[in-house]
MMTF fields as JSON, N, C-alpha, C and O atoms, coordinates in Angstrom:
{
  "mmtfVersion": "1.0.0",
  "mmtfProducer": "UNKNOWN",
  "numBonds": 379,
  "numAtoms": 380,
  "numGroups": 95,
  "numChains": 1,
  "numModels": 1,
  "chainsPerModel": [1],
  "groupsPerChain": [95],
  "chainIdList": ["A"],
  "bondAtomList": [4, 2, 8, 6, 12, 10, 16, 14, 20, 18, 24, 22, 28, 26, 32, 30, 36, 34, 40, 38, 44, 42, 48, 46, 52, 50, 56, 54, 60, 58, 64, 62, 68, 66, 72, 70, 76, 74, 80, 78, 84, 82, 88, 86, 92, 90, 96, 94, 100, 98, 104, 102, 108, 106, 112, 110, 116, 114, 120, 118, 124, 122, 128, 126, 132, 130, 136, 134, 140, 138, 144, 142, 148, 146, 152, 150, 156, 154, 160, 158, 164, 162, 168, 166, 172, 170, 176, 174, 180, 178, 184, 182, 188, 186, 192, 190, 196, 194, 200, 198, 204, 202, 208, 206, 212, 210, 216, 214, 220, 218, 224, 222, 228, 226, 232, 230, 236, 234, 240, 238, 244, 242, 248, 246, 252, 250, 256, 254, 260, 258, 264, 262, 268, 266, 272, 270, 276, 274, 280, 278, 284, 282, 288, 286, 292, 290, 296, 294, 300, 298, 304, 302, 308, 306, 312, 310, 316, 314, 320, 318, 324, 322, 328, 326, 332, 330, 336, 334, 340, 338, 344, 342, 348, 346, 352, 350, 356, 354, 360, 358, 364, 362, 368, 366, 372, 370, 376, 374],
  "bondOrderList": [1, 1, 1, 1, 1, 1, 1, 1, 1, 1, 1, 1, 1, 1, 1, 1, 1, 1, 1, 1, 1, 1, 1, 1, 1, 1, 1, 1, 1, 1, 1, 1, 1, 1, 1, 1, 1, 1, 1, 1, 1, 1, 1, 1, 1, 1, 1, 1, 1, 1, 1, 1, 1, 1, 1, 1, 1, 1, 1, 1, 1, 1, 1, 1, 1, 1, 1, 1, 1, 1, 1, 1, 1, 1, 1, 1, 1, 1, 1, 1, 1, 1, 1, 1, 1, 1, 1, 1, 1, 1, 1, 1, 1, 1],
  "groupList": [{"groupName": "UNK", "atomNameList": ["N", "CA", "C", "O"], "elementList": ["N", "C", "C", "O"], "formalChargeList": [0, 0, 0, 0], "bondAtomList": [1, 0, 2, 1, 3, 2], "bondOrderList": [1, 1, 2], "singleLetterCode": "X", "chemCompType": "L-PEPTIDE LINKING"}],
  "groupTypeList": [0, 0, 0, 0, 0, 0, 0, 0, 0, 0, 0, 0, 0, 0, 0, 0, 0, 0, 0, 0, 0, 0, 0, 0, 0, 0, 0, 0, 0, 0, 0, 0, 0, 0, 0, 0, 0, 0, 0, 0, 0, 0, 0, 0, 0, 0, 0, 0, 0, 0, 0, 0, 0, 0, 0, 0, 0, 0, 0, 0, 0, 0, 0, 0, 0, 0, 0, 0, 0, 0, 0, 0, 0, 0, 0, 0, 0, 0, 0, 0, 0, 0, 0, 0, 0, 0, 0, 0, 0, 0, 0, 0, 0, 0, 0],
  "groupIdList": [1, 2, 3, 4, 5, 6, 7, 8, 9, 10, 11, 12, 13, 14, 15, 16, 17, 18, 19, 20, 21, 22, 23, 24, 25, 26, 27, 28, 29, 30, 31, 32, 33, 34, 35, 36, 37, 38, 39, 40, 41, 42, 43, 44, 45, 46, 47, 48, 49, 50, 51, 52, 53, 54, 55, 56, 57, 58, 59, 60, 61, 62, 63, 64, 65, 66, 67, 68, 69, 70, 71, 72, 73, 74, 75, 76, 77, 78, 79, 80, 81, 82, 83, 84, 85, 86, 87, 88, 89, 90, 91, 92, 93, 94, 95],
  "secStructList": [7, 7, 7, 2, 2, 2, 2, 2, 2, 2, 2, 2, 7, 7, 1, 6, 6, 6, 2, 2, 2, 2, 2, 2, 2, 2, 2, 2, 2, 2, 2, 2, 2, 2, 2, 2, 2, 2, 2, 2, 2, 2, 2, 2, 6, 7, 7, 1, 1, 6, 6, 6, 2, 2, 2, 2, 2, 2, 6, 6, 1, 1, 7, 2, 2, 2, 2, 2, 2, 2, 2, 2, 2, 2, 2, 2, 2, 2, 2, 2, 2, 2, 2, 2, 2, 2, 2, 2, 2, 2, 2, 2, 2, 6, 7],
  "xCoordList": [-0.028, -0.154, -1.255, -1.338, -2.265, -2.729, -2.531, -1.701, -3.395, -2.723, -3.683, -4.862, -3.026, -3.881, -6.039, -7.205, -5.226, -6.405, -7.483, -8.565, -6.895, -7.926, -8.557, -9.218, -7.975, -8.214, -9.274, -10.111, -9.356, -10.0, -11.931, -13.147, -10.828, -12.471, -13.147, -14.174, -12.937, -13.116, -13.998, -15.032, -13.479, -14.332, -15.442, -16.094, -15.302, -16.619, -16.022, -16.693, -14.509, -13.905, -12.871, -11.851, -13.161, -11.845, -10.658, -10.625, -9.601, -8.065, -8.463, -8.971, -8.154, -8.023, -8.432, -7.724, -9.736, -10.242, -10.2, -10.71, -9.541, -8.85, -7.617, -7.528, -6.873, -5.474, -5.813, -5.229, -6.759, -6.803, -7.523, -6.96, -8.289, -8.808, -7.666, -7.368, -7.084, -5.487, -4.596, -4.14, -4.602, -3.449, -4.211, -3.699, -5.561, -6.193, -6.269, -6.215, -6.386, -6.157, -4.945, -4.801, -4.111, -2.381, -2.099, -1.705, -2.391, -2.111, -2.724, -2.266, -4.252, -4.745, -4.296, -4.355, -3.659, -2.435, -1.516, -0.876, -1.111, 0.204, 0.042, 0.831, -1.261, -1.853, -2.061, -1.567, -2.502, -3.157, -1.453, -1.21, -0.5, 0.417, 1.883, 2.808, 1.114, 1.951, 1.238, 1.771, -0.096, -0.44, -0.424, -0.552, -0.256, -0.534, 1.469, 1.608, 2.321, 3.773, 3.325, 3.917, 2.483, 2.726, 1.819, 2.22, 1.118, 0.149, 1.467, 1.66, 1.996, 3.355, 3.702, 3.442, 4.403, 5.121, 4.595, 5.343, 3.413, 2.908, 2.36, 2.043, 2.289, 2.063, 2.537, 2.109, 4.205, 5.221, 5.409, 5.859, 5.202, 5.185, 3.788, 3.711, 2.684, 2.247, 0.956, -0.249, 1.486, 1.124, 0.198, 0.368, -0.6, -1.82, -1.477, -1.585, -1.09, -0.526, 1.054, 1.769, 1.267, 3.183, 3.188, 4.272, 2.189, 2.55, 2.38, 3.089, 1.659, 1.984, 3.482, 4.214, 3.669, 4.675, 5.947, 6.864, 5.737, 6.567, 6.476, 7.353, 5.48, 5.5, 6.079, 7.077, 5.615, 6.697, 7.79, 8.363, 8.575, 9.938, 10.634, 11.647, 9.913, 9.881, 10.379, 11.45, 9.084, 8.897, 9.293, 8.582, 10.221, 10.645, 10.041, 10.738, 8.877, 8.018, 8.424, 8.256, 9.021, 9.862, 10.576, 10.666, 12.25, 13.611, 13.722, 12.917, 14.582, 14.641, 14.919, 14.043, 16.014, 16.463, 16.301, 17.101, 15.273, 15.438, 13.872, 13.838, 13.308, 11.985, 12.089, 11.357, 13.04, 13.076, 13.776, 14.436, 14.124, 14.099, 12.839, 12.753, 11.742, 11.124, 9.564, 8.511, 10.22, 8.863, 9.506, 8.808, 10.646, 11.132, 10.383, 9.218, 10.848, 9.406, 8.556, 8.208, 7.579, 6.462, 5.808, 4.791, 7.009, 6.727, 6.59, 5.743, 7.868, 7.674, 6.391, 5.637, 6.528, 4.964, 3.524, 2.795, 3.423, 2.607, 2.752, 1.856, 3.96, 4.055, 4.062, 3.796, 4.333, 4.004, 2.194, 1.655, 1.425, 0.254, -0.616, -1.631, 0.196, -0.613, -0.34, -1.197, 1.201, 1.107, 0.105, -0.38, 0.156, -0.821, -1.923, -2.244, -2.802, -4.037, -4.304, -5.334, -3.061, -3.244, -3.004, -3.96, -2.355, -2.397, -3.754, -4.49, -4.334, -5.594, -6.77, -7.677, -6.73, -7.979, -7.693, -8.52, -6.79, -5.718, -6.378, -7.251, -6.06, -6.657, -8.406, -8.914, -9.006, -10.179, -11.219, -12.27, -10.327, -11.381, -11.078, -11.655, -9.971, -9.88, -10.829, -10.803, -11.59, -12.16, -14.103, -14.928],
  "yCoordList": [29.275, 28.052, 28.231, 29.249, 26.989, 27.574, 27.205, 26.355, 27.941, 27.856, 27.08, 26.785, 26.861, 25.268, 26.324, 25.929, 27.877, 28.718, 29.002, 29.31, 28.801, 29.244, 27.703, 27.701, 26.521, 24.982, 24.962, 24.065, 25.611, 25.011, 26.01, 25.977, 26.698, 27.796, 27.205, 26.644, 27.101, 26.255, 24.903, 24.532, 24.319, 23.448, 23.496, 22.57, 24.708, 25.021, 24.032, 23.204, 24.32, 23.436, 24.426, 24.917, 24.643, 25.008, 24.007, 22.809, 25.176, 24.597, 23.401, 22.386, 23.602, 22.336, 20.996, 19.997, 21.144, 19.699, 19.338, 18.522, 20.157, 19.956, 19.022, 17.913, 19.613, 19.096, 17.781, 16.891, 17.413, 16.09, 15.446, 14.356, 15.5, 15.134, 14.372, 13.19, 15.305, 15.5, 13.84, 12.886, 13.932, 13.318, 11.78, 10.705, 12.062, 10.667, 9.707, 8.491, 10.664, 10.099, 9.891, 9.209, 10.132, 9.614, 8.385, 7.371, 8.568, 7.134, 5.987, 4.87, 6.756, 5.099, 4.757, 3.552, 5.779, 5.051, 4.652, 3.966, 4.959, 4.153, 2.67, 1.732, 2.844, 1.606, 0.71, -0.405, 0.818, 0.154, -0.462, -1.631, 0.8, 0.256, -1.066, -1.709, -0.788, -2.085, -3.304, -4.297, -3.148, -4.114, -5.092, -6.311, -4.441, -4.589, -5.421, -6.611, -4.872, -5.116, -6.468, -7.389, -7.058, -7.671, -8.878, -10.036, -8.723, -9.858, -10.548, -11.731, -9.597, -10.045, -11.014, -12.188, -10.512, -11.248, -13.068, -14.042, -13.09, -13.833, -14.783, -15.957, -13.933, -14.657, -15.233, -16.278, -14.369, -15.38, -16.923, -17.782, -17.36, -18.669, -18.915, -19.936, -18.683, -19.464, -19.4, -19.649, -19.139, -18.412, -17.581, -16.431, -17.714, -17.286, -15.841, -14.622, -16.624, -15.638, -15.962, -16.678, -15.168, -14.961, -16.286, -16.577, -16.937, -18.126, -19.203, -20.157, -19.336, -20.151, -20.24, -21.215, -18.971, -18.835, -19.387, -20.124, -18.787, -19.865, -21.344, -22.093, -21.496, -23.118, -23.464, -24.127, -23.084, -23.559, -23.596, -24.628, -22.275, -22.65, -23.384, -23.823, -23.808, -24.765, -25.952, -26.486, -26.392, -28.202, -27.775, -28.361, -26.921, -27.143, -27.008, -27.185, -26.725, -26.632, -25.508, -25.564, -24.197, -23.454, -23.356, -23.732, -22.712, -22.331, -21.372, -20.441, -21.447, -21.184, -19.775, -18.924, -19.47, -18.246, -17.787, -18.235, -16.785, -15.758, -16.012, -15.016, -16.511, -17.067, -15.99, -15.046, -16.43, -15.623, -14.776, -14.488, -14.043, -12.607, -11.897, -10.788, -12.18, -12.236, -12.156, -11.521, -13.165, -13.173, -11.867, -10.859, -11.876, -10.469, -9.571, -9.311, -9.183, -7.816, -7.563, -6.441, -9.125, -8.842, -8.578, -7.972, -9.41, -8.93, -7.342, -6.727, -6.802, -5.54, -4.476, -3.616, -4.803, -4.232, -4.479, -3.575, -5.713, -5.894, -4.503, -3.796, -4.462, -3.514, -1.904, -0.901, -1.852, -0.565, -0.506, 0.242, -1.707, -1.767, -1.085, -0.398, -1.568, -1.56, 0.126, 0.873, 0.459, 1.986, 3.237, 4.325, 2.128, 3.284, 3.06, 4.135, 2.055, 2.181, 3.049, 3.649, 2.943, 3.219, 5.029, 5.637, 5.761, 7.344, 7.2, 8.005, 6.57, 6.864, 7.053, 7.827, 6.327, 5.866, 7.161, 7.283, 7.91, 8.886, 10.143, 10.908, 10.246, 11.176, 11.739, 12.86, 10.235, 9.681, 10.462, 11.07, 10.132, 10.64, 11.633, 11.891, 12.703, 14.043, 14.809, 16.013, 13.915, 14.48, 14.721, 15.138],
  "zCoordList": [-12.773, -11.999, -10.954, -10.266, -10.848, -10.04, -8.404, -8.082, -7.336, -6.184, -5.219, -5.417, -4.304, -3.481, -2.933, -2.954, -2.5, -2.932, -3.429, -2.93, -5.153, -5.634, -6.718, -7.757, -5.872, -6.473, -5.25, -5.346, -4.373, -3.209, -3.485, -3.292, -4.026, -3.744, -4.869, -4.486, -6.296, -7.479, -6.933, -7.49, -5.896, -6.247, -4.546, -4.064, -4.102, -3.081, -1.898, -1.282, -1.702, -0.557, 0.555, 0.072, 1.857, 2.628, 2.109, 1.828, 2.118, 1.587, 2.476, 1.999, 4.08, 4.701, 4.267, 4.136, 4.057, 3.739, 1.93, 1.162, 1.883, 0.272, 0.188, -0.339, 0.714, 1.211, 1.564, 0.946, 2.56, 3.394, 2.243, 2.141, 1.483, 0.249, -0.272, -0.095, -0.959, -1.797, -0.94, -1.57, -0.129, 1.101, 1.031, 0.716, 1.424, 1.877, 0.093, -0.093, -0.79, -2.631, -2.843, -3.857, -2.411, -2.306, -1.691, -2.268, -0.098, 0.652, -0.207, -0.444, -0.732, -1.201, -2.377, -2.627, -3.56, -4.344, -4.116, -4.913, -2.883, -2.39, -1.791, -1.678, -1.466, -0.431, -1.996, -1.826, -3.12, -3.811, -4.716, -5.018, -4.964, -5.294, -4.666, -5.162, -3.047, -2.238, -2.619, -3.113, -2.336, -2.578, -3.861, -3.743, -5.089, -6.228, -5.928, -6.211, -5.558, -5.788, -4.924, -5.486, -3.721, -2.741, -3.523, -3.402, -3.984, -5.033, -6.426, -6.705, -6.901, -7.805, -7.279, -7.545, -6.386, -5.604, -5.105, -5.19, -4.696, -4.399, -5.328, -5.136, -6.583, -7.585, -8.258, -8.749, -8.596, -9.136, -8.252, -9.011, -7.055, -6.651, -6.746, -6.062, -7.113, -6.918, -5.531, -5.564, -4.866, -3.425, -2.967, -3.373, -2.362, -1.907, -0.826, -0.961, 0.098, 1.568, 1.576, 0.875, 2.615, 3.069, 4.172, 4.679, 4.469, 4.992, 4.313, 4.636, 3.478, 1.956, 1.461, 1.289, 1.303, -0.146, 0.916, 0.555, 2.432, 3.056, 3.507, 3.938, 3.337, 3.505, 2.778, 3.062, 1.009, 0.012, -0.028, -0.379, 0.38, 0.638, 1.034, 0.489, 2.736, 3.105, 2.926, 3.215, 2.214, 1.584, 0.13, -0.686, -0.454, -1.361, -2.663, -3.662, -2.755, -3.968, -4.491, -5.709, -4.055, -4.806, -4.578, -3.41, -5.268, -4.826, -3.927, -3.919, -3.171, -2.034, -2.622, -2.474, -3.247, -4.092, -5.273, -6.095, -5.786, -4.95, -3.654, -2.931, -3.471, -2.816, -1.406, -1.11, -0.845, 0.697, 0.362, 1.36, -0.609, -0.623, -1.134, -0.606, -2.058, -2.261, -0.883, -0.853, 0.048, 1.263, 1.93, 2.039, 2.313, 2.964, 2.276, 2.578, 1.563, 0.101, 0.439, 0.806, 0.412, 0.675, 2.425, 2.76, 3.438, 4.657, 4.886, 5.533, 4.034, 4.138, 3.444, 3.896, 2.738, 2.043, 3.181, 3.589, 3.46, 4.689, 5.83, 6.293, 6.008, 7.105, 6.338, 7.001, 5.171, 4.581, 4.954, 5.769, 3.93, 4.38, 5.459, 5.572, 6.063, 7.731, 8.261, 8.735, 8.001, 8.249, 7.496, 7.808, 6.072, 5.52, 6.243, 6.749, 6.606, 7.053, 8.389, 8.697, 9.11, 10.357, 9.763, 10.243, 9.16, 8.52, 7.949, 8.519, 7.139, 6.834, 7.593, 7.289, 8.588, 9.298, 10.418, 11.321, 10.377, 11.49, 10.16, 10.57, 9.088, 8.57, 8.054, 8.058, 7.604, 8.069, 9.236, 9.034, 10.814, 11.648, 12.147, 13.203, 11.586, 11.378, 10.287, 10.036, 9.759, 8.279, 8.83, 8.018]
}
């Protein structure tokens, strides 16, 4: 197996900024996979933004249920969002 070591020397990198390599290519699959869940979401209504898809709820143009469980989701993903950016941009200007 090989070791974070001798992956680092391989490719003419201190472990450190290997690792942060490694870390900062993770967040942004994670960042790309909220978003990707938070567009679904938005898409099954129809819906542009989370203040759209609530207007609709709203005035009724979609069912209410599952709809606002659905904006909850995506509120949360928003706030996943935003933490990843704020670790990236935190790992970023450590780099």
């Amino acid at each position: 197996m090989l070791t974070l070591t001798k992956i680092a020397t391989s490719q003419g990198l201190p472990e450190e900024e290997l690792f942060r390599q490694a870390l900062v290519s993770y967040l942004h699959d994670k960042k790309r996979q909220a978003m990707q869940l938070k567009l679904e979401i938005l898409g099954r209504y129809g819906a542009t933004s989370l203040t759209d898809l609530e207007a609709r709820i709203a005035h009724g143009v979609v069912v209410e249920h599952p709809a606002w469980e659905d904006l909850i989701a995506a509120e949360n993903l928003t706030e996943r969002l935003e933490e990843l950016d704020v670790q990236l941009n935190d790992l970023q200007r450590a780099g």
